[in-house]
NUZAVEX-971505 format. One record per residue: x, y, z of N, C-alpha, C, O, CB in turn; residue number from 1; residue in three letters. Coordinates in nm, 2 decimals, m for minus. Glycine has a CB too. Example, Ala and Ser with C-alpha at 12.3 -4.5 7.8 and 13.67 -1.06 7.14 Angstrom:
! residues 2
n.u:n.v:n.w:ca.u:ca.v:ca.w:c.u:c.v:c.w:o.u:o.v:o.w:cb.u:cb.v:cb.w:num:residu
1.32:m0.57:0.78:1.23:m0.45:0.78:1.32:m0.33:0.78:1.42:m0.33:0.85:1.13:m0.45:0.90:1:ALA
1.28:m0.22:0.71:1.37:m0.11:0.71:1.29:0.00:0.79:1.34:0.11:0.80:1.41:m0.06:0.57:2:SER
***
This chain:
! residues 126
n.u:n.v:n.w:ca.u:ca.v:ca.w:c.u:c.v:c.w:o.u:o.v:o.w:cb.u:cb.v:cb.w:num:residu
0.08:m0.12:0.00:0.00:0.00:0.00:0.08:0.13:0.00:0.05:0.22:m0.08:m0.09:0.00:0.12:1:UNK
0.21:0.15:0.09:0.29:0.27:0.05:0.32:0.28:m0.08:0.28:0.39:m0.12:0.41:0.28:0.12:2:UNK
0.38:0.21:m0.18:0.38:0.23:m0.29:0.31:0.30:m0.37:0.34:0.40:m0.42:0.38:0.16:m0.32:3:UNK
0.22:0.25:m0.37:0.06:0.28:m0.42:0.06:0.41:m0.43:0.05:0.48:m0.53:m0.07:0.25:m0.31:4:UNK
0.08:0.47:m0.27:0.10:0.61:m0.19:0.16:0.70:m0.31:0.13:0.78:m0.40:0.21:0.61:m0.05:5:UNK
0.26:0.62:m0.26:0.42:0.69:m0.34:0.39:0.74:m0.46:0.41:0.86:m0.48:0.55:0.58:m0.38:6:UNK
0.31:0.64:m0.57:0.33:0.70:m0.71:0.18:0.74:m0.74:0.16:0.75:m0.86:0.39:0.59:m0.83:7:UNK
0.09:0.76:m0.65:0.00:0.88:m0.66:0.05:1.01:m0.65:0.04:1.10:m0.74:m0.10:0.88:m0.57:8:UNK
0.14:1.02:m0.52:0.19:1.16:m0.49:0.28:1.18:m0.61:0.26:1.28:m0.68:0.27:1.19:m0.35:9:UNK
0.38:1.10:m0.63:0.46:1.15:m0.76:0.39:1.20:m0.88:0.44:1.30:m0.93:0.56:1.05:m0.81:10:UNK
0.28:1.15:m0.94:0.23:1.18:m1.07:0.13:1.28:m1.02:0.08:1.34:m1.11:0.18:1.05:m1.15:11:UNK
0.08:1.32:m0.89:0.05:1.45:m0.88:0.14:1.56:m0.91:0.12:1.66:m0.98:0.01:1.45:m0.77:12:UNK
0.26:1.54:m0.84:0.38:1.64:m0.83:0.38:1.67:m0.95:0.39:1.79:m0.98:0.52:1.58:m0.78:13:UNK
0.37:1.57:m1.04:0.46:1.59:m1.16:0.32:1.71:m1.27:0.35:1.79:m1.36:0.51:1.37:m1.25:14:UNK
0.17:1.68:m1.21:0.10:1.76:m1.28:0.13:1.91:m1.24:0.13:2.00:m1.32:m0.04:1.72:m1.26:15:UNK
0.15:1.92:m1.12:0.19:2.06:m1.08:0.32:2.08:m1.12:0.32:2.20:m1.08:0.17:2.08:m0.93:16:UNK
0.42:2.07:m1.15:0.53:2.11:m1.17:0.52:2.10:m1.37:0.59:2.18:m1.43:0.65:2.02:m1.08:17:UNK
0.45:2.03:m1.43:0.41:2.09:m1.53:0.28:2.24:m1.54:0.29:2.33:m1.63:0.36:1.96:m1.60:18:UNK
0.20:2.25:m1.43:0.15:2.40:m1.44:0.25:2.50:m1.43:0.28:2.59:m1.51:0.04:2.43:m1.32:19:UNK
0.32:2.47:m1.31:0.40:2.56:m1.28:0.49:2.60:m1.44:0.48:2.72:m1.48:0.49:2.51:m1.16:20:UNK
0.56:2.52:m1.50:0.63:2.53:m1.62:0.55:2.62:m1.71:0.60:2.71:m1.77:0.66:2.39:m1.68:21:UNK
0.38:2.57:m1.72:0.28:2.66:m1.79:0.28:2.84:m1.76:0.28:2.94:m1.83:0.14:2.60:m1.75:22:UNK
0.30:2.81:m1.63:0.28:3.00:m1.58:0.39:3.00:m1.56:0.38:3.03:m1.44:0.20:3.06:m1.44:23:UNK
0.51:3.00:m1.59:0.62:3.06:m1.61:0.62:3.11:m1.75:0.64:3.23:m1.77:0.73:2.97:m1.59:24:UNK
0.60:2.99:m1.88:0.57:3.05:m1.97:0.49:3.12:m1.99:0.52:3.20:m2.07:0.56:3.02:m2.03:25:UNK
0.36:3.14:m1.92:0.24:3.25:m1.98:0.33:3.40:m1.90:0.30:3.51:m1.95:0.02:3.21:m1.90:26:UNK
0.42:3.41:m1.79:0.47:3.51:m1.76:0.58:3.59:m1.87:0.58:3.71:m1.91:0.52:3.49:m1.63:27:UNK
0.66:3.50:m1.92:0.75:3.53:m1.99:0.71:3.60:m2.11:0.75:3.72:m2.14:0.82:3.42:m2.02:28:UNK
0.58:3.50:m2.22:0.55:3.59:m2.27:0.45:3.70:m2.24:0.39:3.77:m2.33:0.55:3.55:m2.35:29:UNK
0.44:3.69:m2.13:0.36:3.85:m2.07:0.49:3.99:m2.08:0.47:4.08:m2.16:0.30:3.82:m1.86:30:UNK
0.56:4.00:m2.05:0.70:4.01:m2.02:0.76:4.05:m2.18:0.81:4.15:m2.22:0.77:3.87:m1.94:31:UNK
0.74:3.95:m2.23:0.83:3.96:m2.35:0.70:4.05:m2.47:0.74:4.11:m2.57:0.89:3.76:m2.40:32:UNK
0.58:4.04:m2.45:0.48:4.12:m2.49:0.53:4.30:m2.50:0.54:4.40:m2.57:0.35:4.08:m2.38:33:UNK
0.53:4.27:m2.37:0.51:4.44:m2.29:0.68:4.50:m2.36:0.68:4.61:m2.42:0.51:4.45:m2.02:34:UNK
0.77:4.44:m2.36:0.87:4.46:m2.34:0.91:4.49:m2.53:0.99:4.57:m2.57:0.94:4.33:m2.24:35:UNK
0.85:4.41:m2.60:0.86:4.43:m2.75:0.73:4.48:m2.82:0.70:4.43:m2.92:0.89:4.31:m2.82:36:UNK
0.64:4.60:m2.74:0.55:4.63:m2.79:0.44:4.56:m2.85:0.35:4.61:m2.92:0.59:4.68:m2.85:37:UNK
0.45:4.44:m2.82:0.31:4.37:m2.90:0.20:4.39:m2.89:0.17:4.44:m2.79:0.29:4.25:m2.90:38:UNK
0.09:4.35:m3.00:0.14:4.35:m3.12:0.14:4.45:m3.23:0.07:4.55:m3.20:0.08:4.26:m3.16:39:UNK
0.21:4.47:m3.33:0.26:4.56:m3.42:0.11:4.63:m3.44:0.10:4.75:m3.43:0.35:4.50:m3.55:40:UNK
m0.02:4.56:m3.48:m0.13:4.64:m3.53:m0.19:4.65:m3.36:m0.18:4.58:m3.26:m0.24:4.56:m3.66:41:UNK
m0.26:4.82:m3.41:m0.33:4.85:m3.29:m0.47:4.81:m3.32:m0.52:4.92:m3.30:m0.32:4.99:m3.23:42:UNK
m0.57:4.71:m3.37:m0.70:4.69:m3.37:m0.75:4.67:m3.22:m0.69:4.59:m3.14:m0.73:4.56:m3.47:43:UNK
m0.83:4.73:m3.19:m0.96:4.65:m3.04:m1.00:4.55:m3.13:m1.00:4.57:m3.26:m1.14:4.76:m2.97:44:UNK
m1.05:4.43:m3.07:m1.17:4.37:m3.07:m1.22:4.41:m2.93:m1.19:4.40:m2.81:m1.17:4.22:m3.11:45:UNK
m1.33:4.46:m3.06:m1.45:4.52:m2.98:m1.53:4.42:m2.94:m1.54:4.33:m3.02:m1.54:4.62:m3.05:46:UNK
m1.58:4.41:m2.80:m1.69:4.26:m2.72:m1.64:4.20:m2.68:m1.71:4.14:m2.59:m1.77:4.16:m2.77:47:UNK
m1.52:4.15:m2.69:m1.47:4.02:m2.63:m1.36:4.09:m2.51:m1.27:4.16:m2.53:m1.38:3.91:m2.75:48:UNK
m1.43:4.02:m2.37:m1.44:4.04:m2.22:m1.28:3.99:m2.24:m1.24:3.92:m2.32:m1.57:3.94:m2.12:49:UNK
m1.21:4.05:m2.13:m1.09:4.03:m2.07:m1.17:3.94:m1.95:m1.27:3.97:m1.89:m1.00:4.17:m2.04:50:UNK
m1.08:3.80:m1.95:m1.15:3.74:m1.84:m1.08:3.74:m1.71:m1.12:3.71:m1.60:m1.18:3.59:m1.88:51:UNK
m0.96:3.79:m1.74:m0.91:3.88:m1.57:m0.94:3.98:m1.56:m1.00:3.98:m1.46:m0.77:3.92:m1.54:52:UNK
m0.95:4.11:m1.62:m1.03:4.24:m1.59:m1.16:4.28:m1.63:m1.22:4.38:m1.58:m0.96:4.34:m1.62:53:UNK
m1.19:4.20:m1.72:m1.33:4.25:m1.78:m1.36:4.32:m1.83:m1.47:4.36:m1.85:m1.41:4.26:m1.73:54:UNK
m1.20:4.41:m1.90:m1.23:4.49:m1.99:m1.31:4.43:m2.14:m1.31:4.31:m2.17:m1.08:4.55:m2.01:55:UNK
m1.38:4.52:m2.23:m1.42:4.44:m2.30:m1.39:4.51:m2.45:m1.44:4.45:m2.55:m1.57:4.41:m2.26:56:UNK
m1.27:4.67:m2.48:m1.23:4.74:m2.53:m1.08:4.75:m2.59:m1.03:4.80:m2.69:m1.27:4.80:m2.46:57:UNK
m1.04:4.67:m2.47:m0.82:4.67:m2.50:m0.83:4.52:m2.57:m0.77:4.55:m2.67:m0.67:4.68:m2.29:58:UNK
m0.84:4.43:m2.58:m0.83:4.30:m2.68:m0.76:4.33:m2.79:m0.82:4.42:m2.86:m0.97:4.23:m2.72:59:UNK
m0.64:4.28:m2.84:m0.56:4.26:m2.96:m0.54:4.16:m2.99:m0.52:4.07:m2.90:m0.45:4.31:m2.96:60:UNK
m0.54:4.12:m3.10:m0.50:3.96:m3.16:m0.36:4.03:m3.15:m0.34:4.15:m3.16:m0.58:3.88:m3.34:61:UNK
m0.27:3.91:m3.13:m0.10:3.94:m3.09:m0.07:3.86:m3.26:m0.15:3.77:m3.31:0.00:3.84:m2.88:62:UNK
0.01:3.89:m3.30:0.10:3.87:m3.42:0.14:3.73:m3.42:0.20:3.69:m3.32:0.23:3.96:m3.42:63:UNK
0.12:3.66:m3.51:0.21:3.49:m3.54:0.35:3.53:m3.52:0.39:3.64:m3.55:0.19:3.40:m3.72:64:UNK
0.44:3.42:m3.48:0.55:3.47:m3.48:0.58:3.46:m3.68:0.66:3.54:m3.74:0.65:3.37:m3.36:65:UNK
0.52:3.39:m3.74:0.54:3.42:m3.91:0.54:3.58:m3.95:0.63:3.65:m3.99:0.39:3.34:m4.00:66:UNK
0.40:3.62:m3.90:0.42:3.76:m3.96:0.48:3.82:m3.90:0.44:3.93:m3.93:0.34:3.84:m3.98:67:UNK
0.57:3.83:m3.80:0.71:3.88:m3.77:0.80:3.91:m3.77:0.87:3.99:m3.72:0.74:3.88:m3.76:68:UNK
0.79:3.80:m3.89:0.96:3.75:m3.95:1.00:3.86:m4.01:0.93:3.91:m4.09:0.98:3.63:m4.07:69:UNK
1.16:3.92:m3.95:1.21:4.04:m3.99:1.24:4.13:m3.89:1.34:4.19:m3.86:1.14:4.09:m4.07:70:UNK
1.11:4.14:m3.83:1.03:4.28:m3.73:1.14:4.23:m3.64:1.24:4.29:m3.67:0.83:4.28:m3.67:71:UNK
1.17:4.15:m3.56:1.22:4.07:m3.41:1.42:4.09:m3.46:1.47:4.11:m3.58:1.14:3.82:m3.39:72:UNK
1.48:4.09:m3.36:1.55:4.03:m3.38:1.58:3.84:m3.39:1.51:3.76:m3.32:1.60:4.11:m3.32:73:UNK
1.68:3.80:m3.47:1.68:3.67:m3.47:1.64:3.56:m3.33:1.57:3.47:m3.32:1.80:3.65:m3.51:74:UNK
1.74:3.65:m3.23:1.73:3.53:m3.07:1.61:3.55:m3.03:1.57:3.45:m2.96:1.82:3.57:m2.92:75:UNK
1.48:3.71:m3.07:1.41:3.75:m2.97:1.26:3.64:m3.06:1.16:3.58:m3.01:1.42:3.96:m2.95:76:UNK
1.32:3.66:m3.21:1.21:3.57:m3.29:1.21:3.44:m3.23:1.10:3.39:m3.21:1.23:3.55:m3.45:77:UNK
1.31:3.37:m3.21:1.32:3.19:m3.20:1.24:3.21:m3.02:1.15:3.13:m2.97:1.57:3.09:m3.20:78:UNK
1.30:3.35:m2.93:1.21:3.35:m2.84:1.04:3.31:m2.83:0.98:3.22:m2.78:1.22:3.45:m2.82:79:UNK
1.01:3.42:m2.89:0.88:3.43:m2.92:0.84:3.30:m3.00:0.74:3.25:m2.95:0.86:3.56:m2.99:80:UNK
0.88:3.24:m3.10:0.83:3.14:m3.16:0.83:3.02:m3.04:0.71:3.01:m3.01:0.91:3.10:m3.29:81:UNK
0.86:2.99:m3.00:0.87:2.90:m2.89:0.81:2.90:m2.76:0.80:2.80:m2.69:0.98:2.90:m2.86:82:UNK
0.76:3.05:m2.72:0.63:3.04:m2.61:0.54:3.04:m2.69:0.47:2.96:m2.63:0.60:3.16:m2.50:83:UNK
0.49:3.06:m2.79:0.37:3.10:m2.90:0.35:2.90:m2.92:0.24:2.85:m2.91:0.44:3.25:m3.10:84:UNK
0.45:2.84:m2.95:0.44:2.69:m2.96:0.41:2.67:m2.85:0.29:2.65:m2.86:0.54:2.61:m3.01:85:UNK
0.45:2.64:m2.71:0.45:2.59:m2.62:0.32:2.59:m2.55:0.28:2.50:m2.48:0.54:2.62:m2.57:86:UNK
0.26:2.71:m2.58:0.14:2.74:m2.49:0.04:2.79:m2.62:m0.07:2.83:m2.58:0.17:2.88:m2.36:87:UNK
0.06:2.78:m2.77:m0.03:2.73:m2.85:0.00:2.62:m2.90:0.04:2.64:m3.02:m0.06:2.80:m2.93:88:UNK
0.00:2.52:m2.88:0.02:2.38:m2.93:m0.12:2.37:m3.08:m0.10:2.32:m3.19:m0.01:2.25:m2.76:89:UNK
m0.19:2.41:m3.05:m0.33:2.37:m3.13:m0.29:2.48:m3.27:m0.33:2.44:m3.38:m0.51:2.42:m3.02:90:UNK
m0.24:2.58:m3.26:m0.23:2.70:m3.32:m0.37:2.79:m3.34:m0.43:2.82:m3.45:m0.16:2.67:m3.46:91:UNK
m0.41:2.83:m3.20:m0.54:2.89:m3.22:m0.49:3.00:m3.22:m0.37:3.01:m3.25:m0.65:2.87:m3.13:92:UNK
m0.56:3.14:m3.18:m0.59:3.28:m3.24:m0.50:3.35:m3.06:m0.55:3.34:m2.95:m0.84:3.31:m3.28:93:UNK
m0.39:3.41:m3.07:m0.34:3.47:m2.90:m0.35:3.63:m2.91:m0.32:3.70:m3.01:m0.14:3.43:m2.86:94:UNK
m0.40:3.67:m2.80:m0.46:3.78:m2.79:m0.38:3.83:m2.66:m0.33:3.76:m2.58:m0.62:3.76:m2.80:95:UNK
m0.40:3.97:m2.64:m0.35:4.06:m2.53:m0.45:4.16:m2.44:m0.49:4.26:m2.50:m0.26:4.14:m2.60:96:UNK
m0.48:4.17:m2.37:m0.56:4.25:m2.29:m0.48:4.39:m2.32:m0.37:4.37:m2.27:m0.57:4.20:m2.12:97:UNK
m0.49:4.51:m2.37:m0.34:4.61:m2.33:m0.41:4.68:m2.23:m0.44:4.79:m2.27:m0.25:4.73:m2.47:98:UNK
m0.46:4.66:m2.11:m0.53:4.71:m1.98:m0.46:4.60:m1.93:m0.37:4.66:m1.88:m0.70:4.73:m1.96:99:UNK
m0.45:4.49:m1.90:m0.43:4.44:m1.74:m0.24:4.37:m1.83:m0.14:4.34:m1.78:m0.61:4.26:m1.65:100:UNK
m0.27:4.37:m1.94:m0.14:4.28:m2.00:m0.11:4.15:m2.00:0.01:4.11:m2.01:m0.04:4.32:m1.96:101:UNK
m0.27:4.06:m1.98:m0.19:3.93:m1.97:m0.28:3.88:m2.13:m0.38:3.92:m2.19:m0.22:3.80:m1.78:102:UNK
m0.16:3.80:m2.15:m0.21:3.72:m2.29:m0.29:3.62:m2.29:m0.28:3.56:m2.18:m0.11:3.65:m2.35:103:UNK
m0.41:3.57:m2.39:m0.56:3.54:m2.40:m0.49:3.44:m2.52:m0.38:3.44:m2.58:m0.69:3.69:m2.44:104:UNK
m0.64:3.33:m2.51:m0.65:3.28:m2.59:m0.78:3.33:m2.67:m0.87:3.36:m2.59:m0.63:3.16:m2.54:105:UNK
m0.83:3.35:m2.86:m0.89:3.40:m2.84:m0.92:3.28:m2.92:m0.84:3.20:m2.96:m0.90:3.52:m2.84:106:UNK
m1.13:3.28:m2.95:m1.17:3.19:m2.99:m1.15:3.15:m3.17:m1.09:3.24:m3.23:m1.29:3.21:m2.94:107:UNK
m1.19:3.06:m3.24:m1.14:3.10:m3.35:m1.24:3.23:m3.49:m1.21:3.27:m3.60:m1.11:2.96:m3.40:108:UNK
m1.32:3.24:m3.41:m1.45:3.32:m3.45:m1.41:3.46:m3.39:m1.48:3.55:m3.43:m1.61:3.24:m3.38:109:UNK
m1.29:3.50:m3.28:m1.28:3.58:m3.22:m1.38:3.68:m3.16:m1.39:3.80:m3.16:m1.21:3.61:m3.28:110:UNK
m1.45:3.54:m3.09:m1.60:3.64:m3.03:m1.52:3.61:m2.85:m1.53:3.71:m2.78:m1.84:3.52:m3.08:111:UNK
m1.46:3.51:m2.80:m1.44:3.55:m2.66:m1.28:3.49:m2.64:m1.22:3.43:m2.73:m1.56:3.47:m2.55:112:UNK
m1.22:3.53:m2.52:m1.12:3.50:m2.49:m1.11:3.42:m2.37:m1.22:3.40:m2.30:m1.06:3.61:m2.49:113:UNK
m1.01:3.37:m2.33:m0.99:3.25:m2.20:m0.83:3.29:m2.16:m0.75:3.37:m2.22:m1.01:3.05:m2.26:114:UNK
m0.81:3.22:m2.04:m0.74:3.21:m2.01:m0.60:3.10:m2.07:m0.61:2.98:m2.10:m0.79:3.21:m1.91:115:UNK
m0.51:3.15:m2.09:m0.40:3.09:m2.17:m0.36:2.89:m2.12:m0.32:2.80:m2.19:m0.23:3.23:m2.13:116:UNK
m0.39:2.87:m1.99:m0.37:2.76:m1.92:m0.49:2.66:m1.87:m0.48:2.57:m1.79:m0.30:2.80:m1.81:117:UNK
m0.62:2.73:m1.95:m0.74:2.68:m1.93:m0.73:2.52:m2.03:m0.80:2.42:m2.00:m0.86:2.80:m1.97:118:UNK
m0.66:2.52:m2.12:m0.67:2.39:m2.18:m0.51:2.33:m2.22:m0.49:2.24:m2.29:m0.78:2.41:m2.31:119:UNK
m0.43:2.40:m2.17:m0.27:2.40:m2.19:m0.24:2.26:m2.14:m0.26:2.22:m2.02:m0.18:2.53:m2.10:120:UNK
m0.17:2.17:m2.27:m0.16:2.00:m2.21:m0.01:2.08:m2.14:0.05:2.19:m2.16:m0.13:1.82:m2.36:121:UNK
0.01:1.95:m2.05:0.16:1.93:m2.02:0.22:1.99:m2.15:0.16:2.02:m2.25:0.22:1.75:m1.99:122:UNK
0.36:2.01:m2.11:0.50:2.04:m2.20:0.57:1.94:m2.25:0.64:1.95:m2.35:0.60:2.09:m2.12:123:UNK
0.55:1.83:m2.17:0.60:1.69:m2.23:0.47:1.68:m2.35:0.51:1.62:m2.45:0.61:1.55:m2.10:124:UNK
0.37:1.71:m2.36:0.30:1.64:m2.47:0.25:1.76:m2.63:0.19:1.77:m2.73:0.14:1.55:m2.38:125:UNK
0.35:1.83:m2.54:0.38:1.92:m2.72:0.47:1.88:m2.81:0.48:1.95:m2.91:0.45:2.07:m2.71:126:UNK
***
């Protein structure tokens, strides 16, 4: 029966230390957002709720790292391409609040937004 114990708690551990890896990345590129102006176009989408602040006015679809190419420097592009993979695995639609500044997932119809870790697999299964 300790056994048992044992590799329940470990494969818990191991789900939380993959969140944790998740919100490191959703900080970085929060961070790496603010810090390189993103994204290059200023459009609102207009209606779609910030689901941390509830703004429903500052929403930007943030830039593929493709249409980039150029804009970045080389290290800051392979950056950005690499949280944009990690925490879009599916390649859906990433969006920015520019009121509270955290990065959104937006729908593909771009009618609402979510939280970036609401459906984010593990890191091992990207």
């Amino acid at each position: 029966m300790p056994v048992r114990t044992l590799v329940v708690r470990t494969a818990h551990f191991t789900r939380i230390s993959d969140a944790v890896e998740v919100h490191v990345a959703i900080e970085k590129l929060k961070i790496f957002i603010i810090n390189h102006e993103l994204p290059r176009t200023d459009m609102a989408l207009f209606g779609v709720r910030c689901p941390y602040c509830g703004k429903s006015d500052r929403i930007r679809e943030l830039d593929s790292p493709e249409n980039l190419h150029g804009d970045l420097a080389p290290d800051d592009a392979e950056v950005y391409s690499d949280l944009w993979g990690r925490l879009n695995p599916l390649s859906d639609i990433l969006g920015v609040c520019k009121f509270c500044q955290n990065p959104l997932r937006l729908s593909s119809d771009v009618s609402c937004a979510e939280v970036l870790d609401a459906h984010c697999p593990a890191p091992d299964a990207v």
